[in-house]
ZAMAR-205008 format. One record per residue: chain; x, y, z of N, C-alpha, C, CB in turn; residue in one letter. Coordinates in steps of 0.05 Angstrom, whole numbers, plus 5000, padded with zeros to 4 digits. Glycine has a CB too. Layout:
+----+------+------+------+-------+-------+-------+------+------+------+-------+-------+-------+----+
: ch : n.xx : n.yy : n.zz : ca.xx : ca.yy : ca.zz : c.xx : c.yy : c.zz : cb.xx : cb.yy : cb.zz : aa :
+----+------+------+------+-------+-------+-------+------+------+------+-------+-------+-------+----+
:  A :    X :    Y :    Z :     X :     Y :     Z :    X :    Y :    Z :     X :     Y :     Z :  A :
...
+----+------+------+------+-------+-------+-------+------+------+------+-------+-------+-------+----+
END
This chain:
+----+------+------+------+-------+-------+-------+------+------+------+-------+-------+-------+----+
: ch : n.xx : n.yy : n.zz : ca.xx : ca.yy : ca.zz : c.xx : c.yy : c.zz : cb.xx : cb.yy : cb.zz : aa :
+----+------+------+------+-------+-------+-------+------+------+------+-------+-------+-------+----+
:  A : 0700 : 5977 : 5232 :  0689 :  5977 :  5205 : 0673 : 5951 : 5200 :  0710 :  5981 :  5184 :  X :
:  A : 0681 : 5929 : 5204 :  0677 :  5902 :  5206 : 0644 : 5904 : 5223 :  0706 :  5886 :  5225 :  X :
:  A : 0643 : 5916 : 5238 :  0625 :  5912 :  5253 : 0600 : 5932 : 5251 :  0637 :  5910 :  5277 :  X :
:  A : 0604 : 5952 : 5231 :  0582 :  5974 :  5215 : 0574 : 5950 : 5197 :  0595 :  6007 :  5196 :  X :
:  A : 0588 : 5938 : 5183 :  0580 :  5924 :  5156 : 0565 : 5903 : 5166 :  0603 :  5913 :  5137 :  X :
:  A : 0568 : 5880 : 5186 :  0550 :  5873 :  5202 : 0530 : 5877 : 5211 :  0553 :  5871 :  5213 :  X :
:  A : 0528 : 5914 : 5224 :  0500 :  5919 :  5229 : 0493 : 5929 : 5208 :  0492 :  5934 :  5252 :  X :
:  A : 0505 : 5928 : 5188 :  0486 :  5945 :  5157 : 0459 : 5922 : 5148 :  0516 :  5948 :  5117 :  X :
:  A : 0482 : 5896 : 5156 :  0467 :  5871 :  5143 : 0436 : 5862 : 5156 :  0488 :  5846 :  5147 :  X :
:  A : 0437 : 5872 : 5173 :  0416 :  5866 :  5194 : 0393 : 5875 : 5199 :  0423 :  5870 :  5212 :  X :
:  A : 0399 : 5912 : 5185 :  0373 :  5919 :  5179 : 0362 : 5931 : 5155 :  0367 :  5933 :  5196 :  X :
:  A : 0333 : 5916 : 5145 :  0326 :  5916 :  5127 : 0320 : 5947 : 5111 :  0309 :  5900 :  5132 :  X :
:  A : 0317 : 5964 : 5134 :  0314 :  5994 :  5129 : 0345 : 6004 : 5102 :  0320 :  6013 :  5170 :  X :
:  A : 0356 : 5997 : 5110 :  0377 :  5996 :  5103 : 0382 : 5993 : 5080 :  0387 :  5985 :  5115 :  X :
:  A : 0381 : 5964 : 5077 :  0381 :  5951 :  5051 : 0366 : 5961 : 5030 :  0374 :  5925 :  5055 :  X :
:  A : 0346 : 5963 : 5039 :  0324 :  5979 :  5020 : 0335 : 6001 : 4998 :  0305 :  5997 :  5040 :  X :
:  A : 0347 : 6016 : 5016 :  0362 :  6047 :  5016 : 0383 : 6036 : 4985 :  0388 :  6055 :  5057 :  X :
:  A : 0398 : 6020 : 4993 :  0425 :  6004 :  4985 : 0406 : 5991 : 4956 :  0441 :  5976 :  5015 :  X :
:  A : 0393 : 5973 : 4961 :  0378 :  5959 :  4942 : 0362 : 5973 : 4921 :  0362 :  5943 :  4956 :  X :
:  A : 0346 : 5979 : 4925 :  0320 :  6001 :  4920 : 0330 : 6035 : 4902 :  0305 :  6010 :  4960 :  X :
:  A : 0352 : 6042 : 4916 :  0360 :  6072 :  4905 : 0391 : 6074 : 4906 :  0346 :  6097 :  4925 :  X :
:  A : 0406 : 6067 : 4919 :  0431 :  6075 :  4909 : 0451 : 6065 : 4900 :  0440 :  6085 :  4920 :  X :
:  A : 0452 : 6037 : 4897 :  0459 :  6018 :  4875 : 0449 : 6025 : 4851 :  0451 :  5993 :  4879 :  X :
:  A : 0424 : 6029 : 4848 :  0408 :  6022 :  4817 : 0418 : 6057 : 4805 :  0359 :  6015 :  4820 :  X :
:  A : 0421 : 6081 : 4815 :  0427 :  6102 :  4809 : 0457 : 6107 : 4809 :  0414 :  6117 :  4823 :  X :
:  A : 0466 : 6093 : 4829 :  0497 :  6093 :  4823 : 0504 : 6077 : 4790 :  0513 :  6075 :  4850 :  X :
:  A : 0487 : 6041 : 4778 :  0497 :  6031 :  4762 : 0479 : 6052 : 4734 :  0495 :  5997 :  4766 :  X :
:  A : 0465 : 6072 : 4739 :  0455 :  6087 :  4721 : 0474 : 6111 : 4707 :  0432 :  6098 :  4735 :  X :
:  A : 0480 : 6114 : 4733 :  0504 :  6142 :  4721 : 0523 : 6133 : 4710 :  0519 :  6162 :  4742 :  X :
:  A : 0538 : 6103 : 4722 :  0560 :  6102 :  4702 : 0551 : 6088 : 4680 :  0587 :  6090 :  4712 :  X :
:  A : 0538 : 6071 : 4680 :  0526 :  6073 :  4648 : 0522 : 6092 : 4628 :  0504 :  6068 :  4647 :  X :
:  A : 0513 : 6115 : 4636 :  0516 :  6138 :  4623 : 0541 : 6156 : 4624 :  0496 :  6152 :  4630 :  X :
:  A : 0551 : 6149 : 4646 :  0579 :  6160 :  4628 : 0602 : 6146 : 4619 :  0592 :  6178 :  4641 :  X :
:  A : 0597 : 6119 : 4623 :  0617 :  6099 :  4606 : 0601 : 6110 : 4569 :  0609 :  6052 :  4618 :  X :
:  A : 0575 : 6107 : 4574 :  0572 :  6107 :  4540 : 0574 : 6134 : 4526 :  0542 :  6096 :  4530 :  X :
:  A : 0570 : 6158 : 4549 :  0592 :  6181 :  4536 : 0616 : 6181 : 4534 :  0593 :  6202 :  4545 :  X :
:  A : 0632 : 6160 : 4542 :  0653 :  6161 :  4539 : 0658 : 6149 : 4516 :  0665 :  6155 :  4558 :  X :
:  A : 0652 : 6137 : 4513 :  0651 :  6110 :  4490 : 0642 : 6133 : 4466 :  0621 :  6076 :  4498 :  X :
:  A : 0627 : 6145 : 4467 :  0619 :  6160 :  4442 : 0639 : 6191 : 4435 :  0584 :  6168 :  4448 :  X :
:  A : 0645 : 6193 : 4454 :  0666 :  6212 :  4452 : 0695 : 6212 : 4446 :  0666 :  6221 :  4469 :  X :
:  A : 0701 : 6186 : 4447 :  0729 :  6185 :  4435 : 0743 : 6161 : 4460 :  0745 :  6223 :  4434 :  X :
:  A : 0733 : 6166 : 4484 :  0749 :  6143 :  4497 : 0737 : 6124 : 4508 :  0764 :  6149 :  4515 :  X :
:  A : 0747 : 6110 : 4486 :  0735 :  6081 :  4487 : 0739 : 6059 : 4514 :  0749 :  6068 :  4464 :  X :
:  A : 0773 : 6056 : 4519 :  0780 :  6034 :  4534 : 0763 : 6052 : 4567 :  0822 :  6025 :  4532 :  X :
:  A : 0764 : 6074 : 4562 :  0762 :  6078 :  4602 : 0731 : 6072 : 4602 :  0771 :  6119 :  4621 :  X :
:  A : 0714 : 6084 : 4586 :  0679 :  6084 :  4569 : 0672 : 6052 : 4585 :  0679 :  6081 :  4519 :  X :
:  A : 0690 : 6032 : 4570 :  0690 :  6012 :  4565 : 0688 : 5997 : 4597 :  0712 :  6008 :  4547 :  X :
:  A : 0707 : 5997 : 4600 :  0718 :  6001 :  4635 : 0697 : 5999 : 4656 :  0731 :  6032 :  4643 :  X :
:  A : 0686 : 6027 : 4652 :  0666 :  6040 :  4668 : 0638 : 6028 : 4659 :  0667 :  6072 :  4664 :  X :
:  A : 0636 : 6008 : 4641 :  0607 :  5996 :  4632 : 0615 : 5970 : 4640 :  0596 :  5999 :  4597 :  X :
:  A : 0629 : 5964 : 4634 :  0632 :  5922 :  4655 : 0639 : 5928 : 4664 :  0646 :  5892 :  4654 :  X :
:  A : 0655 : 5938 : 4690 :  0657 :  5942 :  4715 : 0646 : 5951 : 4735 :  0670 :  5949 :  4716 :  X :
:  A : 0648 : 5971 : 4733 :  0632 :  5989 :  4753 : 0591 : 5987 : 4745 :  0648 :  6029 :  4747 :  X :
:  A : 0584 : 5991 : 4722 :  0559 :  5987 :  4728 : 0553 : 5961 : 4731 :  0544 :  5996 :  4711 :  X :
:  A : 0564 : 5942 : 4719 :  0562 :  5913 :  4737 : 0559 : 5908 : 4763 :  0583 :  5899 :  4735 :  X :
:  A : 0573 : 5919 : 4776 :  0589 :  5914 :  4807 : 0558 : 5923 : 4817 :  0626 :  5939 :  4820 :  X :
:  A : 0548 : 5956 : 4808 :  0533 :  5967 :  4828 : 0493 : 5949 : 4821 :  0537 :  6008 :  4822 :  X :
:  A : 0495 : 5928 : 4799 :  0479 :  5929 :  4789 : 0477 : 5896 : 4810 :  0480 :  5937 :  4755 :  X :
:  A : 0502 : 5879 : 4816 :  0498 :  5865 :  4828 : 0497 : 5869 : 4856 :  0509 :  5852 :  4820 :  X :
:  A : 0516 : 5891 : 4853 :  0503 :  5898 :  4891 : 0477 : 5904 : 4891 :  0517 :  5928 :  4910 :  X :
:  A : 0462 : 5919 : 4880 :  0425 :  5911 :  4885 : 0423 : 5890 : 4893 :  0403 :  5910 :  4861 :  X :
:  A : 0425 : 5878 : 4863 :  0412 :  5840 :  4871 : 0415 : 5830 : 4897 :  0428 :  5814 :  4855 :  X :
:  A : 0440 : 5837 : 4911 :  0450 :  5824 :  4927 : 0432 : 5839 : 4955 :  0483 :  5826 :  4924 :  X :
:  A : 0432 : 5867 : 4961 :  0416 :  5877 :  4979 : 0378 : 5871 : 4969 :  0428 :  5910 :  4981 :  X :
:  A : 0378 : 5866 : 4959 :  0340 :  5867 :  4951 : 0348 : 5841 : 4967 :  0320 :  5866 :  4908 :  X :
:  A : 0363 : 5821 : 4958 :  0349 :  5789 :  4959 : 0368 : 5787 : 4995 :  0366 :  5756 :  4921 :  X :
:  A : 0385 : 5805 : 5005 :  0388 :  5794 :  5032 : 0361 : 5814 : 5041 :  0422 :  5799 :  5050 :  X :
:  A : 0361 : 5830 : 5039 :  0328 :  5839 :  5058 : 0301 : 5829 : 5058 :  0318 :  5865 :  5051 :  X :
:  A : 0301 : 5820 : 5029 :  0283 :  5797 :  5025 : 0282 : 5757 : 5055 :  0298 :  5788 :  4986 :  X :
:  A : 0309 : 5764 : 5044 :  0324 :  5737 :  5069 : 0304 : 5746 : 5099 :  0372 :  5744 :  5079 :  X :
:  A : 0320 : 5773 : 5100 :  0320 :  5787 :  5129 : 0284 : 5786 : 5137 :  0336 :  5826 :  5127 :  X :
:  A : 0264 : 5792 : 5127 :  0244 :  5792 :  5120 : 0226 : 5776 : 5126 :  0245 :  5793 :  5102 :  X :
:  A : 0235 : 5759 : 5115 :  0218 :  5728 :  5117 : 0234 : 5711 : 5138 :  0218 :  5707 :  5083 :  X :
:  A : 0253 : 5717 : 5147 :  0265 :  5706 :  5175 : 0246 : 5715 : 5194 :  0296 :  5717 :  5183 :  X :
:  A : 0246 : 5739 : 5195 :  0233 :  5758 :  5216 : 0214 : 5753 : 5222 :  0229 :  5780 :  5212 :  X :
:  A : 0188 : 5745 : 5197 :  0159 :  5734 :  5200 : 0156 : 5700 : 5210 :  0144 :  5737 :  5169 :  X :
:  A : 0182 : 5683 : 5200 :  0170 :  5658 :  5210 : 0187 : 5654 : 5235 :  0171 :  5632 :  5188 :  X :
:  A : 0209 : 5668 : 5238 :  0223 :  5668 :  5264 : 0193 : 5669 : 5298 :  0247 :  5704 :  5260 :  X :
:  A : 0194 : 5651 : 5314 :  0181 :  5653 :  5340 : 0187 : 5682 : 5354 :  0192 :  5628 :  5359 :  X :
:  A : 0162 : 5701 : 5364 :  0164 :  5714 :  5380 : 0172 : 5722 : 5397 :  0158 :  5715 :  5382 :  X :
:  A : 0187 : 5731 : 5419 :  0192 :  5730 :  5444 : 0174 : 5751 : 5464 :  0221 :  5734 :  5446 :  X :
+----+------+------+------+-------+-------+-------+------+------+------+-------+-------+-------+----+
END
């Protein structure tokens, strides 16, 4: 497992995927359904599901945009072989 997450990190194809679309749609949905929840009567789980979880997925973007970004610009000033 250790060693998928390694090669996840590595390629930018990837990240993209992670960065770009399924982070930002994952912290979309529970946003929308923390604030149906929140409007419907349950508050604490509503609640829950809006700092937590859309947090988490909103910083995992950040975190995949700006390592592929890393990955990126390594790649271009890195020497040829």
């Amino acid at each position: 497992m250790k060693d998928s997450i390694k090669a996840l990190r590595t390629h930018p194809e990837a990240l993209f995927v992670l960065g770009y679309m399924l982070f930002p749609l994952f912290a979309l949905i529970f946003a929308g359904l923390g604030l149906f929840m929140i409007l419907t009567g349950s508050k604490i789980i509503g609640l829950i599901l809006l700092l937590t979880l859309t947090q988490l997925f909103a910083f995992g973007s950040l975190w995949a945009v700006g390592a592929r970004k890393k990955l990126l610009t390594e790649g271009e000033t890195s020497p040829k072989k």
